[in-house]
LOLUM-912846 format. One line per 8 residues: number of its first residue (from 1); for each residue x, y, z of C-alpha. Coordinates in steps of 0.001 Angstrom, whole numbers, plus 500000, padded with zeros to 6 digits. Each point is the difference from the previous one (the first is absolute). Example, Ala and Ser with C-alpha at 12.3 -4.5 7.8 and 13.67 -1.06 7.14 Angstrom:
1	512300,495500,507800  501370,503440,499340
% end
This chain:
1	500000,500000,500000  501414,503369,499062  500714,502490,502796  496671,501976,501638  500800,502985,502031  497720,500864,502978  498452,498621,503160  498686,496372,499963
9	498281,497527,502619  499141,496013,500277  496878,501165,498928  501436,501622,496282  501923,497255,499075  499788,496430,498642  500185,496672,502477  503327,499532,498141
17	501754,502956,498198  503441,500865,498510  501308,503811,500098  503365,501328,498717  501937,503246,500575  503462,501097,500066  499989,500003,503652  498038,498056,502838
25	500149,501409,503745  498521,497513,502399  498164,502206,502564  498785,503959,500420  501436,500757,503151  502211,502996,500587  502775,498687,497726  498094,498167,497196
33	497957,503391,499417  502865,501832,499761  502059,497740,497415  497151,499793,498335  499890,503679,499597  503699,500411,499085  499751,497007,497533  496632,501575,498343
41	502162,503281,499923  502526,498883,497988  497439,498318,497148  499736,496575,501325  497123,498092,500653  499231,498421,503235  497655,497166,501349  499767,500310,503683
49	498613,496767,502035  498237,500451,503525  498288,497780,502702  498066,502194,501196  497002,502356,498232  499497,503427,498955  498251,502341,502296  498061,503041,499447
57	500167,502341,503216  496176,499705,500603  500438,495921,500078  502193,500291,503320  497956,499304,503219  500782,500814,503674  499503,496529,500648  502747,498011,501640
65	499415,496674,498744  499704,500782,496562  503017,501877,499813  502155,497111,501282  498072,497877,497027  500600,502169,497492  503299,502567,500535  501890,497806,502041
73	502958,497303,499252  498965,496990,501495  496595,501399,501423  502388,502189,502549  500950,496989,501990  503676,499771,498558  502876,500063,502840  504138,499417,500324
81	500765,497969,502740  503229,499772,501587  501236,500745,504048  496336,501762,499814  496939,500200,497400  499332,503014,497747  496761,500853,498147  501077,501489,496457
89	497328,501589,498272  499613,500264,496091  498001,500968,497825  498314,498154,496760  498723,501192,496872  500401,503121,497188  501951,502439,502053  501499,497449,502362
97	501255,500876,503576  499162,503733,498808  496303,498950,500377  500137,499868,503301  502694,501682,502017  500378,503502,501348  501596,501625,497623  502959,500900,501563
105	502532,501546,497789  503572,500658,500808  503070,500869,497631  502563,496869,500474  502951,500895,502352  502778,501121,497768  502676,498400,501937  498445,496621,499948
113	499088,500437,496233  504086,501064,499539  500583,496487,501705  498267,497996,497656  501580,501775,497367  503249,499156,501161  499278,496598,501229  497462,498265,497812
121	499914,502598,496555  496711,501460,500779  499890,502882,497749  503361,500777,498792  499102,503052,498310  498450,501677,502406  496530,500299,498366  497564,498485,502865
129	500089,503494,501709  498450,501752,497174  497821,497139,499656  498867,500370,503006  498999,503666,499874  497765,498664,496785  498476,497499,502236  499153,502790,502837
137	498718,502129,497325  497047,496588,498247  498986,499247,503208  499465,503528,501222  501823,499754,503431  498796,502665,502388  499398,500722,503942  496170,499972,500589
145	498742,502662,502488  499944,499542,503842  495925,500297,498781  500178,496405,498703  502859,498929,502567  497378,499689,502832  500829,499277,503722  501853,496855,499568
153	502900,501651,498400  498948,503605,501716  500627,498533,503419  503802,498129,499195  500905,503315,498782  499264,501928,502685  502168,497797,502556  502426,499968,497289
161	500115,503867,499505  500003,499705,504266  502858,498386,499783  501981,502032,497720  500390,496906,497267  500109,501282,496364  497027,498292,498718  498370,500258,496500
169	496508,499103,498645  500332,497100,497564  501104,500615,496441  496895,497795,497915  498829,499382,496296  496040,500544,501411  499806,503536,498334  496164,499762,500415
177	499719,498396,503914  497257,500807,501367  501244,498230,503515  497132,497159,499773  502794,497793,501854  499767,496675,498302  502905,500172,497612  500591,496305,500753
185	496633,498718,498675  500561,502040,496165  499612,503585,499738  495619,500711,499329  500764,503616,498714  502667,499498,497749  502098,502736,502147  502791,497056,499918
193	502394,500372,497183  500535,496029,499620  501928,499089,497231  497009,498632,497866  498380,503313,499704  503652,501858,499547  502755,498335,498210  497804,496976,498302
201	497630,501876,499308  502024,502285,497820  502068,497055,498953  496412,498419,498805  499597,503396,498315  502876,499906,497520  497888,497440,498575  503357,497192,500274
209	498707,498274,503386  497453,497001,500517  499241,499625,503729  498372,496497,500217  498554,499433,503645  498973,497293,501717  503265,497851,498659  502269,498193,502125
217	503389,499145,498159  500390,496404,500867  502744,498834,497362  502688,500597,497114  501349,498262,496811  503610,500734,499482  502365,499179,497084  503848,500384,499988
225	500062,502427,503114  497405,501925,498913  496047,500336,501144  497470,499500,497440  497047,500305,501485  498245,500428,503387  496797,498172,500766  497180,501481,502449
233	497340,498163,501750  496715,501960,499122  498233,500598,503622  496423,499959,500919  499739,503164,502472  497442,498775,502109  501442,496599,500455  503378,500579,498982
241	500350,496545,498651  501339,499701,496749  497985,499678,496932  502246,500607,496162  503531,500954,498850  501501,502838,498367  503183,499958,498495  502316,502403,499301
249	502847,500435,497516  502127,502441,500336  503763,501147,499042  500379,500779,503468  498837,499023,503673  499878,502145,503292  499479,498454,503774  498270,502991,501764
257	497995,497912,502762  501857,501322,502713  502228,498862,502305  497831,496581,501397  498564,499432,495954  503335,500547,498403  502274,497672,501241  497241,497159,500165
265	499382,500638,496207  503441,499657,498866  500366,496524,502606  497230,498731,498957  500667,500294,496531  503941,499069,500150  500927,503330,498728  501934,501117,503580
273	502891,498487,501824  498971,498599,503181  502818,501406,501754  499196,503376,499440  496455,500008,499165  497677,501159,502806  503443,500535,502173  500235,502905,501874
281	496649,501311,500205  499576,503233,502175  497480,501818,501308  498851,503141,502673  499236,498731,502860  497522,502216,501987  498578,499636,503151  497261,502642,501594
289	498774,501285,503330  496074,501292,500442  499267,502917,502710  496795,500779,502218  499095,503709,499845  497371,501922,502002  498442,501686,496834  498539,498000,497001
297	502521,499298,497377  497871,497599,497408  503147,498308,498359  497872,498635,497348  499868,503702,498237  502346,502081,498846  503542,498673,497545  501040,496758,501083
305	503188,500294,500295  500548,504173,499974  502878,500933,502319  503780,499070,500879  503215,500514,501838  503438,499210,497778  502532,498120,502532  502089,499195,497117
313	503450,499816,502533  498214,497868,501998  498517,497977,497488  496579,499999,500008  497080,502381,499135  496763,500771,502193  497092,499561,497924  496021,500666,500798
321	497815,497592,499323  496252,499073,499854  498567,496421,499235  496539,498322,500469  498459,498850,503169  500559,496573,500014  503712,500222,499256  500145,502650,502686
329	498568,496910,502137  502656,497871,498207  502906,502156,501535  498830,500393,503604  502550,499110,502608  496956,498741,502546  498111,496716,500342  498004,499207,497404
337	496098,500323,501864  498830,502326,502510  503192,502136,500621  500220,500502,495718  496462,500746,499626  500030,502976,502579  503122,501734,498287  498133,499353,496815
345	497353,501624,501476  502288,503037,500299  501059,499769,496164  498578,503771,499362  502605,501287,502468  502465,498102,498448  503342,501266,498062  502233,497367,498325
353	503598,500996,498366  503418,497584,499608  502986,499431,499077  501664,498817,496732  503490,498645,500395  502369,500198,496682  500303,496206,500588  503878,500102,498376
361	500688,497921,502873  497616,497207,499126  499459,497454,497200  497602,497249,498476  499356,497859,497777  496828,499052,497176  499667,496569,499135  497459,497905,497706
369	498095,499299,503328  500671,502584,502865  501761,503125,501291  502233,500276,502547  501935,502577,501691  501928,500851,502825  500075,503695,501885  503461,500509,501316
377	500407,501471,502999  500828,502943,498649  497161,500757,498486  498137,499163,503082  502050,502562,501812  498758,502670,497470  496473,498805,500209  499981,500324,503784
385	501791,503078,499748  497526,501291,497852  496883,498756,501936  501811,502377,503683  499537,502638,497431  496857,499063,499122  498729,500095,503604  501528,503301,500550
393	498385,501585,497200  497053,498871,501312  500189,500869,503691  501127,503368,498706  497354,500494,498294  497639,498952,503189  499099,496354,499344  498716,498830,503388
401	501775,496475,499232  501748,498481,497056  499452,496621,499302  503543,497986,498831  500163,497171,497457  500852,497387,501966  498108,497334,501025  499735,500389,503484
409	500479,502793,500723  498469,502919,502567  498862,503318,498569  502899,502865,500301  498870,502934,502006  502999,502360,500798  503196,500774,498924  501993,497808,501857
417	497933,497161,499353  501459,499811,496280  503457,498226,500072  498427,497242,502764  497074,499725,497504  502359,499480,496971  503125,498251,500802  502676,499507,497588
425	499882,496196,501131  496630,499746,498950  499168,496343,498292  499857,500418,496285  497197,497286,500227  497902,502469,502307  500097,503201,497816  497243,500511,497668
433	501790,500508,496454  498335,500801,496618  501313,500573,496551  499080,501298,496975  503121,500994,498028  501635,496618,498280  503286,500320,497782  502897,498167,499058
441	498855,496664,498875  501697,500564,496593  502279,502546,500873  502278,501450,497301  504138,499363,500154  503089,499977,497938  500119,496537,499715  497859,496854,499980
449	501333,497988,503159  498648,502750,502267  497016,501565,497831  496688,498931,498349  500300,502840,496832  502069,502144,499010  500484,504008,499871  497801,500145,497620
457	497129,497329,501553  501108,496816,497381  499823,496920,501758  502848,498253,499846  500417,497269,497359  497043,501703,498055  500576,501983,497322  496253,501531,499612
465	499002,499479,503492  499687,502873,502734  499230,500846,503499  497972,503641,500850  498807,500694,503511  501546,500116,503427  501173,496799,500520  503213,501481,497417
473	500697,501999,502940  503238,499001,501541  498507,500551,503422  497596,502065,501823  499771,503322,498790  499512,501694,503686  496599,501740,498979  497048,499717,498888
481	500786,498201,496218  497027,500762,497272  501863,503184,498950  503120,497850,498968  498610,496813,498679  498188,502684,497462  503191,501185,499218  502158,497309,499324
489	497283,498568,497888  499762,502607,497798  504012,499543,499908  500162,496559,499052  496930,500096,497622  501928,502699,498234  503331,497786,500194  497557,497086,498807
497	498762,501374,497108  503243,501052,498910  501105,496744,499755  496999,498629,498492
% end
């Protein structure tokens, strides 16, 4: 079948169905939409495969349930388990993790981008910082008014500004937020910038891009160390069982499922060495601390994540947060019954923020059939370090007790309470951890005993086979990553097309 441009579904295709283009990108996350845009750009044409569907705004619901169902990985329930066991969020379908997180946007630390340079030939001629201006620029990054902040973030600040801290409102691609405060269930107003209304939608718009949805790449036919084509299980979206084929032939194949999808695509498939294949996957871990005020605070309104405190020396980074009810239940350091119930009870008075650890301390690894990682006791340091700030911030601002994440634990009331509260000796297995960030799977090197691709995101081995999201990363990037993984895919889908 010759090549189609535009935006296709289970429902617009054939039970079995063949497709060409120069290009195919399997998955519309952060870094397939922007290869796809950078191949489009230079005249190529580009079949882009994805699990999940396409959403209009008005198709989102505030519904808990049906967000894990339908935006999550694995229905939300995938962990990494090591010395303790880490929930890591994200997100499925057209738009990927984008669909669903807080938009957080943050320029990528020069020195650690000056490091990879050096180390593993990320960007060797210095474009990715103009790059990612461009990205700031699509995906309209902006500080929304203290209007739309709300008290969540309102509160943090003002024990922050107490405190004499030099704390910022959060840099996000939500132009339009109206502060509705359920980011993590898909944005209903559109105010969201993900990438499938920004940078594949205008990719779709050069008329050079085919997004086919509801599509899991399952396979591969190769030929003299090259792919041929990719086939994709056609998914039912209600059942998500599997119900035709497509094929695609292409001149050239790109792995954009992320850091978890990534690796277990090229294992499963034979196209990645198993010693460095799903090695050295890294991640952010976070940990967060909730507060009982006086005064109403309503966490569920306002940006979900608005507000934070750069301890780069130290680091770590204080972040704001907001989530839904039952994961607020989730996190509680008290018994689950009667003693839960009665702070839930309390939820309006409630504040939540954390702390994100750079995690360069700490590794993982993906396999075919699990995740695992282990947080080093450095990075528990930071995190602990970060949660004492945390609980300052908080009793600065006039929390009448913060509540720390760790199971256990008794509510902090004063001052002097904080260090007994949060010891540096702390079991790892005790403190409630999260994640959301995952890189490094696949990271990029110089050579192919210590590296997945290469500087310019070829696997090795392969000569038409690439890698394009954050699991090239050689590590964790320290902050908040969407920013970067746009960038460096619109550098290697330029470097691809060059070479195609």
């Amino acid at each position: 079948m010759s090549f189609q441009p535009g935006k296709f579904s289970v429902e617009d295709r054939f039970p079995v169905q063949t497709v060409s283009a120069d290009v195919c990108i399997v998955g519309a996350g952060a870094g397939g939409a922007a290869t796809a845009l950078a191949l489009a750009e230079s005249g190529r044409t580009v079949v882009v495969l994805e699990e999940g569907r396409h959403w209009e705004t008005h198709q989102f619901r505030a519904n808990v349930p049906w967000a894990l169902k339908n935006l999550y990985a694995e229905r939300g329930v995938r962990t990494a388990i090591g010395n303790t066991i880490i929930p890591v969020a994200a997100g499925k379908g057209v738009g990927g993790s984008t669909l669903i997180n807080s938009a957080i946007s943050f320029r990528p630390p020069e020195d650690r981008l000056l490091s990879w340079r050096r180390d593993n030939g990320l960007d060797p001629n210095g474009e990715l910082s103009g790059l990612v201006e461009r990205v700031w620029r699509e995906v309209g990054v902006t500080v929304n008014p203290p209007a739309v902040q709300r008290e969540n973030n309102l509160v943090f600040k003002k024990g922050v500004d107490r405190l004499g801290w030099d704390g910022h409102f959060m840099p996000r691609s939500a132009p339009g937020c109206v502060g509705c405060g359920i980011c993590q269930l898909g944005c209903p107003t559109g105010g969201k910038s993900s990438v499938d209304r920004t940078l594949l939608r205008r990719a779709i718009d050069t008329g050079l891009v085919a997004v086919h949805a509801d599509c899991r790449a399952e396979s591969v036919r190769t030929s003299s160390g090259r792919v041929q084509s990719v086939t994709g299980a056609q998914i039912d979206p209600e059942t998500h069982d599997s119900i035709g084929k497509l094929h695609v032939k292409a001149n050239a194949f790109v792995i954009s499922g992320g850091s978890v999808g990534s690796p277990r695509f090229l294992l499963a498939n034979g196209l990645g060495d198993p010693d460095t294949a799903g090695k050295h996957l890294s991640f952010h871990p976070a940990s967060g601390a909730m507060a009982l005020f006086d005064h109403s605070i309503r966490p569920w309104e306002g940006v979900t994540q608005g507000y934070y405190v750069d301890f780069k020396s130290e680091g770590y980074l204080l972040e704001t947060y907001t989530v839904t009810p039952d994961q607020y239940y989730m996190s509680l350091p008290s018994k689950l019954g009667n003693e839960s119930m009665a702070l839930m009870a309390d939820l309006e008075k409630m504040a939540s923020s954390g702390v994100m650890a750079n995690g360069w301390d700490s590794e993982g690894q993906v396999t075919l059939k699990s995740l695992s990682y282990h947080l080093s006791k450095k990075d528990k340091l930071k995190l602990v370090a970060g949660l004492r700030r945390t609980a300052e911030a908080f009793l600065a601002a006039g929390a009448k007790s913060v509540l720390p994440p760790i199971n256990g634990s008794s509510p902090i009331r004063t001052h002097k309470e904080i260090d007994e509260a949060l010891p540096n000796d702390v079991n790892v297995a005790d403190l409630f951890v999260y994640c959301s960030h995952i890189m490094g799977s696949c990271r990029m090197g110089k050579e192919p005993s210590n590296s997945v691709v290469n500087p310019e995101g070829r696997v090795w081995g392969w000569e038409n086979l690439y890698v394009s999201d954050s699991s090239v990363f050689p590590g964790s990037l320290g902050v908040n990553p969407q920013i970067t993984i746009m960038a460096v895919g619109l550098l290697l889908g330029a470097g691809i097309a060059a070479s195609t």
